[in-house]
C-alpha positions as CSV (number, residue, x, y, z in Angstrom):
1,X,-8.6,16.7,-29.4
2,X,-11.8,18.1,-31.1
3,X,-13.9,21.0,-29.5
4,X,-16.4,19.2,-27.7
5,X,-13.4,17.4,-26.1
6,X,-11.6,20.7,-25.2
7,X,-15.0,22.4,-23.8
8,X,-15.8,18.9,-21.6
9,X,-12.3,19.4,-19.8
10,X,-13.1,22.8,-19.0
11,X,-16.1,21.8,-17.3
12,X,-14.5,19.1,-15.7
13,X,-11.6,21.2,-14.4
14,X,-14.5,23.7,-13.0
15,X,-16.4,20.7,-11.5
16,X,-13.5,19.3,-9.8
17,X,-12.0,22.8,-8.2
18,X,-12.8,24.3,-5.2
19,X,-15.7,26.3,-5.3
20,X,-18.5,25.0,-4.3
21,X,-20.9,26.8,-6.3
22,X,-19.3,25.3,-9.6
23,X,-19.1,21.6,-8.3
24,X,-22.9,20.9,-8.8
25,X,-23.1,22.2,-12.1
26,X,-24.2,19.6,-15.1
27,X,-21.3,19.3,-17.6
28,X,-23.1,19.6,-20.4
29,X,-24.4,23.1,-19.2
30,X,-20.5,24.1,-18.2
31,X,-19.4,23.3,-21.7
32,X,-22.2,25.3,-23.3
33,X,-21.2,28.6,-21.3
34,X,-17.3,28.0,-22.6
35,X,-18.5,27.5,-26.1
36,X,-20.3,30.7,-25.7
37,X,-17.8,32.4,-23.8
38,X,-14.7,31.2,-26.0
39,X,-16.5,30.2,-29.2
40,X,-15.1,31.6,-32.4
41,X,-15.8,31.7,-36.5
42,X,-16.5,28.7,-38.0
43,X,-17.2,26.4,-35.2
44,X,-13.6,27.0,-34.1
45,X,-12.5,27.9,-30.6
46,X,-11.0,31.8,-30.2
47,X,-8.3,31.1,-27.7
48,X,-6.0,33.2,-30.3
49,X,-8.1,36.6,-29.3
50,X,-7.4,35.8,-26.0
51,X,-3.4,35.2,-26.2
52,X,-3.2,37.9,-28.0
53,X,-4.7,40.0,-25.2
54,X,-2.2,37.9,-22.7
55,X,1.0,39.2,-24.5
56,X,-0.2,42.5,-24.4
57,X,-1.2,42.8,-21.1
58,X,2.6,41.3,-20.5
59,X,1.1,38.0,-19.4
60,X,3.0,36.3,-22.6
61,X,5.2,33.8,-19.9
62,X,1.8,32.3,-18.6
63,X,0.3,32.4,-22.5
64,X,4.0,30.7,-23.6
65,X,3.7,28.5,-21.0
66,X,0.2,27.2,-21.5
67,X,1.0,26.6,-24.9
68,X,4.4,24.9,-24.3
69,X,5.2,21.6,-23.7
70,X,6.0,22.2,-19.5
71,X,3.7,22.7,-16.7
72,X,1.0,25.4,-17.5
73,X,0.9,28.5,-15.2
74,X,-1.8,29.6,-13.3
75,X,-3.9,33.2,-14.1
76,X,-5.8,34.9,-11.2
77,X,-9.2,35.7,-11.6
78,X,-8.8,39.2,-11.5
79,X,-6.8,38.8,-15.1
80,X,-9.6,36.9,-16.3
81,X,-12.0,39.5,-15.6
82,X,-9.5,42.2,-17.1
83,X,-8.7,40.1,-20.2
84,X,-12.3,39.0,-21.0
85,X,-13.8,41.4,-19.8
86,X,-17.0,42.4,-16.9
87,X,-19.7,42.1,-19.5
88,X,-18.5,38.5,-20.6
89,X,-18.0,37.4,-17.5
90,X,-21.6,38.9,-16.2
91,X,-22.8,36.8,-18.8
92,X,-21.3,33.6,-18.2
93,X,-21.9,33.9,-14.5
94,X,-25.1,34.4,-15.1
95,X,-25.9,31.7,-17.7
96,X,-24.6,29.5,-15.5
97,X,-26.2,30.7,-11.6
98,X,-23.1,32.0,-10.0
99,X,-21.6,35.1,-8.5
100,X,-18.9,37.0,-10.9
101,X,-16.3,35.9,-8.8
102,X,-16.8,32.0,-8.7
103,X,-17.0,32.5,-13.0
104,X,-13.5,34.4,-13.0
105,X,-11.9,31.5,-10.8
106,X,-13.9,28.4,-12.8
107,X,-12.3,30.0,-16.0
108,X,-9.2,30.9,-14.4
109,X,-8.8,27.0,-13.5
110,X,-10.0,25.7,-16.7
111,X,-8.4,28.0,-18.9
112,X,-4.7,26.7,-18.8
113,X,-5.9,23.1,-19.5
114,X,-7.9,24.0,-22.6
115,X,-5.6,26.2,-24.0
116,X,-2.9,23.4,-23.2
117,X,-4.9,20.9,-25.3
118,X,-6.3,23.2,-28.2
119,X,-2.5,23.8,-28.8
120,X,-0.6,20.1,-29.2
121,X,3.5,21.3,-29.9
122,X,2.0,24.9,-29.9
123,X,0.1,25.0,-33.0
124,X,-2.0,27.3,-31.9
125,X,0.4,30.2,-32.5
126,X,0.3,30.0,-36.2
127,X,-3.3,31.0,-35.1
128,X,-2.5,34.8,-33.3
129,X,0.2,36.2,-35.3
130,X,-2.2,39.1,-35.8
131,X,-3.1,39.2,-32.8
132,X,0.2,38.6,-31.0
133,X,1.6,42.1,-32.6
134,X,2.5,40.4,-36.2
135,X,5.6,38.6,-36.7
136,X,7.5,40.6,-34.2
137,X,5.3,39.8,-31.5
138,X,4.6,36.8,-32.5
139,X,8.6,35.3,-32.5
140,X,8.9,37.1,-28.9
141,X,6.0,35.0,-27.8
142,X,7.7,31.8,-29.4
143,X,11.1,32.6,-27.6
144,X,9.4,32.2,-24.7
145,X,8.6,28.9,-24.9
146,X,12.1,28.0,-25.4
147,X,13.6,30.0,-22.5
């Protein structure tokens, strides 16, 4: 899956959740607020920041299992805002018309998914081992996904 492909099923997974306020948005104009929200060096996708942050915060089980082959866990919104946080999510809210809380449950839904398919048989960790706490962190990250 390339970027663009990643950044459309985010925006779809926000357009098809709950919240009204996120259901009437244009694709396009979701995908442009995750590619500024998430978007990394090089034209690359930073979803390593972020899992590094997760294993930190000791949400490594739901990073693990994101990037894992099994169902992907959820994240509440109020991790979202904590992992990311209130001045990036102030900005995507308002690039995109909504309150801060309807942006912290969009992500919070579309999150898992992206992740899931930036990361085919977990490549993505070869990506964080800085960020993951080196090689230490990184192999107790790993063992998760095999638990």
């Amino acid at each position: 899956m390339n970027i663009q492909d990643i950044l459309e099923l985010g925006a779809t997974v926000m357009r098809n959740n709950s919240d009204d306020a996120t259901t009437s948005l244009d694709t396009s104009q979701l995908s442009s607020a995750l590619e500024n929200l998430f978007g990394g060096k090089e034209g690359k996708l930073d979803f390593g920041s972020l899992l590094g942050k997760m294993q930190e915060s000791g949400l490594d089980d739901i990073a693990a299992s994101w990037l894992g082959n099994g169902s992907n866990s959820s994240v509440s919104g109020d991790a979202i805002r904590n992992l990311l946080g209130p001045d990036k999510i102030a900005a995507f809210a308002s690039m995109l018309g909504l309150s801060e809380k309807s942006a912290e449950t969009a992500i919070a839904d579309a999150l898992p998914e992206m992740v899931d398919k930036a990361s085919p048989q977990g490549s993505l960790l070869e990506n964080i081992v800085d960020r993951a706490g080196g090689l230490d962190g990184l192999i107790g990250l790993a063992g998760k996904l095999f638990s």
